[in-house]
C-alpha positions as a Python dict, from the first residue, in 0.01 Angstrom:
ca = {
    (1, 'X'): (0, 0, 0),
    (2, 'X'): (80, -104, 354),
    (3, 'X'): (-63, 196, 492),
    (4, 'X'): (-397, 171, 321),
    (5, 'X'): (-454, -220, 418),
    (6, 'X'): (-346, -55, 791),
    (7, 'X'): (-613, 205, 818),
    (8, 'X'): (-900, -27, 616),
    (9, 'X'): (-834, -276, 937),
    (10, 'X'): (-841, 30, 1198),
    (11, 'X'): (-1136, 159, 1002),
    (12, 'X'): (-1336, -213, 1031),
    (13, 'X'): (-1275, -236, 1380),
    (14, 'X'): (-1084, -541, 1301),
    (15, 'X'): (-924, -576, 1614),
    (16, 'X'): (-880, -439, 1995),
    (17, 'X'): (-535, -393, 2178),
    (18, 'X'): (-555, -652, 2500),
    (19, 'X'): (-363, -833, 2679),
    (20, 'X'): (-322, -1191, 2599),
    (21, 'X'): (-524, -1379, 2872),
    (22, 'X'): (-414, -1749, 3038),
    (23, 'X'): (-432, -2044, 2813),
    (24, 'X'): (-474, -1854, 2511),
    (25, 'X'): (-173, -1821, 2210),
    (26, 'X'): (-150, -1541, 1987),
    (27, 'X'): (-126, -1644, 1576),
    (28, 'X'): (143, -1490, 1366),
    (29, 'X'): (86, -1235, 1058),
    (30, 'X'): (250, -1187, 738),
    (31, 'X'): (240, -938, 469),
    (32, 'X'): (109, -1080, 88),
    (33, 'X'): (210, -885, -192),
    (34, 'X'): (59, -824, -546),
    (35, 'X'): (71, -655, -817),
    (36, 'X'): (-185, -574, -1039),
    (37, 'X'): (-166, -480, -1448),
    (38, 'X'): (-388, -385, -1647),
    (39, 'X'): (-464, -541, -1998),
    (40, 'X'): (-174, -378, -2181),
    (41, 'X'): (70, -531, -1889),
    (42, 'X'): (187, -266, -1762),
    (43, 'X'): (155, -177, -1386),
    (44, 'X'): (-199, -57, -1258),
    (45, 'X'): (-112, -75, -877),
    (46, 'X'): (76, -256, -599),
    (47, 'X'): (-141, -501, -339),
    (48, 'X'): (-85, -599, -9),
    (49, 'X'): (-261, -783, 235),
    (50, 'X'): (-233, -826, 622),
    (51, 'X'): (-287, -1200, 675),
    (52, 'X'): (-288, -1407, 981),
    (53, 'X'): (-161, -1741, 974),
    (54, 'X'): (-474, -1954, 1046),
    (55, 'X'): (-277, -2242, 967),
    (56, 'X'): (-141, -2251, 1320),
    (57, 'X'): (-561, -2208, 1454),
    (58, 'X'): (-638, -2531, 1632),
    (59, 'X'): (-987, -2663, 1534),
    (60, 'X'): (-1191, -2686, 1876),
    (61, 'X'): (-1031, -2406, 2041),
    (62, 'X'): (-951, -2140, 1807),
    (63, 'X'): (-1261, -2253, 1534),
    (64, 'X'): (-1550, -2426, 1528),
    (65, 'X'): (-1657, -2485, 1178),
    (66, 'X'): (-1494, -2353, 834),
    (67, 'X'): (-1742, -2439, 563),
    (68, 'X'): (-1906, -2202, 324),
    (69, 'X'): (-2092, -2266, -11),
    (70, 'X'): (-1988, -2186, -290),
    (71, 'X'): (-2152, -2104, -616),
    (72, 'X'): (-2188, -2418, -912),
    (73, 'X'): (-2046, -2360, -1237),
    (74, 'X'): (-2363, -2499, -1346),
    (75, 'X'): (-2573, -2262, -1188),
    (76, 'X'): (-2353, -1986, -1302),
    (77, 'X'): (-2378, -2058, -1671),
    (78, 'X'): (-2736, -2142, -1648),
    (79, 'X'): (-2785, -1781, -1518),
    (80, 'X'): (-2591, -1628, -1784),
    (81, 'X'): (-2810, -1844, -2057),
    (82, 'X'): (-3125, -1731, -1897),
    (83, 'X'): (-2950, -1327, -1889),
    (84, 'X'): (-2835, -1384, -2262),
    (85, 'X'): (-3210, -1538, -2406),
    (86, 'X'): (-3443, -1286, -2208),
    (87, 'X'): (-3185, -991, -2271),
    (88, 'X'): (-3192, -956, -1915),
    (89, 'X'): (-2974, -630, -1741),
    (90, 'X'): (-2693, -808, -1516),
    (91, 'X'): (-2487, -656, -1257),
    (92, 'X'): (-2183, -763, -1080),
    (93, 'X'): (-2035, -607, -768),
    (94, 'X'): (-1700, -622, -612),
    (95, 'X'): (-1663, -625, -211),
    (96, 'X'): (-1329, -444, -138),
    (97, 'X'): (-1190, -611, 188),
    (98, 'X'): (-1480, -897, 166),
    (99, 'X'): (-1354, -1111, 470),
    (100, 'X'): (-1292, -804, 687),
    (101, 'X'): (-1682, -785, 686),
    (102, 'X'): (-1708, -1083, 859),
    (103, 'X'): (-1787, -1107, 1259),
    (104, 'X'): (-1557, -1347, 1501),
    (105, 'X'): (-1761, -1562, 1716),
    (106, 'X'): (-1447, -1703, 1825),
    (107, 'X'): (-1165, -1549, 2040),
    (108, 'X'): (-847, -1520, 1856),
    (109, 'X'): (-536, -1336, 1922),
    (110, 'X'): (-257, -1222, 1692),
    (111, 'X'): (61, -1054, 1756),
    (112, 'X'): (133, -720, 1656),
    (113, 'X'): (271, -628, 1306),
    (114, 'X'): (607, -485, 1357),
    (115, 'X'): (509, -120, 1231),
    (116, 'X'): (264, -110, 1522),
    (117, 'X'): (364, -24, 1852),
    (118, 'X'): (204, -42, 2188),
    (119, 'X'): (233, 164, 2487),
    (120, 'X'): (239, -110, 2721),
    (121, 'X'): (443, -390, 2668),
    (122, 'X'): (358, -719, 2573),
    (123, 'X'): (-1, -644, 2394),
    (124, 'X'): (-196, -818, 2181),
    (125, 'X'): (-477, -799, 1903),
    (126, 'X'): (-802, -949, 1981),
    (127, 'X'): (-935, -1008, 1650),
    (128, 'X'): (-1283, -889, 1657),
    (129, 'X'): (-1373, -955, 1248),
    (130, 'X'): (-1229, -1262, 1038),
    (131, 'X'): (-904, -1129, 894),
    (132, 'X'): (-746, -1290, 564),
    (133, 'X'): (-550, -1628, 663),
    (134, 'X'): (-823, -1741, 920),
    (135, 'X'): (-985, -2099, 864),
    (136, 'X'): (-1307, -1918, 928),
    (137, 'X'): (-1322, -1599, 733),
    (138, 'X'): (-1511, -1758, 420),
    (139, 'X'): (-1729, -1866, 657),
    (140, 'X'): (-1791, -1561, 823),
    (141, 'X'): (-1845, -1339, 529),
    (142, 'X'): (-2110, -1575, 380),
    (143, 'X'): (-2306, -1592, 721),
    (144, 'X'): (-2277, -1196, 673),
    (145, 'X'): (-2356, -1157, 332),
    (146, 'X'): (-2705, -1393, 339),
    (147, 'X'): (-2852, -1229, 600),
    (148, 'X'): (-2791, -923, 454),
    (149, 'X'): (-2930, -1076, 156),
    (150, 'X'): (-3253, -1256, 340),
    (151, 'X'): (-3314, -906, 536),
    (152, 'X'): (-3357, -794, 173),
    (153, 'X'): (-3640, -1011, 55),
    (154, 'X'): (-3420, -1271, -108),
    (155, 'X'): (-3523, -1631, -47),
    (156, 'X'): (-3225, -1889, -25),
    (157, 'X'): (-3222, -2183, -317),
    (158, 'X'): (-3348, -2539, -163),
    (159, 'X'): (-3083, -2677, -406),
    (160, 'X'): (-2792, -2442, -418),
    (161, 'X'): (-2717, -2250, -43),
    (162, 'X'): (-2496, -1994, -272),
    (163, 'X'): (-2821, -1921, -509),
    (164, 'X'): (-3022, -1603, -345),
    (165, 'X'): (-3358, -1520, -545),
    (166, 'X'): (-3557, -1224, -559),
    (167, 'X'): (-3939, -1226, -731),
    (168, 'X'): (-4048, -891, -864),
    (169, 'X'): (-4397, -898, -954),
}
């Protein structure tokens, strides 16, 4: 499981080898474990996740801003009343690795995990997406996702940022 969350980073472009330059820290990283089950209980897979500890970002310097909507209850069960009375078709979508698809506008470092090595010595990752554990990665994604969203003739809700409508005549 390790070695799949590994490669999925390599294969974002999550990160570049660099060294660390003057003034700047590196964050830590730490592995997160899960284990998923299906509905019977027994074991579908083992998770992991390569998180960096954001906590230790330093708002200013290492972030800006962290905020990102997020959908209302509300609006969610309104939608599935309107689905359920017009017998509307509704989809739903899962985004494997959602915060990896976020962009960094900020520069943060992190050390190396210990199963990666460098050739040179004392090298660093620049990360170059929002990675798990940062303050901004929620952030990030959602600036990602809605103007993917807008590019696709959807018009952001006046009321509710996380509410993206599309009118098919």
């Amino acid at each position: 499981a390790m070695n799949v969350e590994i490669e999925a980073l390599e294969a974002n472009h999550t990160w570049i080898l660099t060294n660390l330059p003057p003034n700047k820290y590196a964050i830590g990283w730490k592995w997160v474990y899960k284990v998923k089950h299906k509905v019977d209980g027994s074991i579908e897979r083992y998770k992991t996740k390569l998180v960096a500890k954001g906590y230790t970002n330093i708002e200013g310097q290492d972030y800006l801003d962290t905020f990102s909507p997020m959908a209302k209850i509300t609006i969610v069960r309104l939608l599935l009343a309107l689905v359920g009375l017009n017998n509307w078709h509704l989809n739903q979508l899962d985004v494997k690795n959602t915060f990896l698809h976020g962009d960094f506008n900020e520069e943060v470092y992190m050390t190396l995990p210990s199963s990666m090595h460098s050739t040179k010595s004392n090298q660093f990752y620049r990360l170059q997406i929002s990675l798990y554990g940062c303050k901004q990665a929620s952030r990030q994604w959602y600036a990602r996702f809605s103007t993917f969203l807008i590019s696709h003739g959807y018009r952001q809700c006046s009321s509710d940022h996380s509410l993206f409508l599309k009118q098919h005549l």
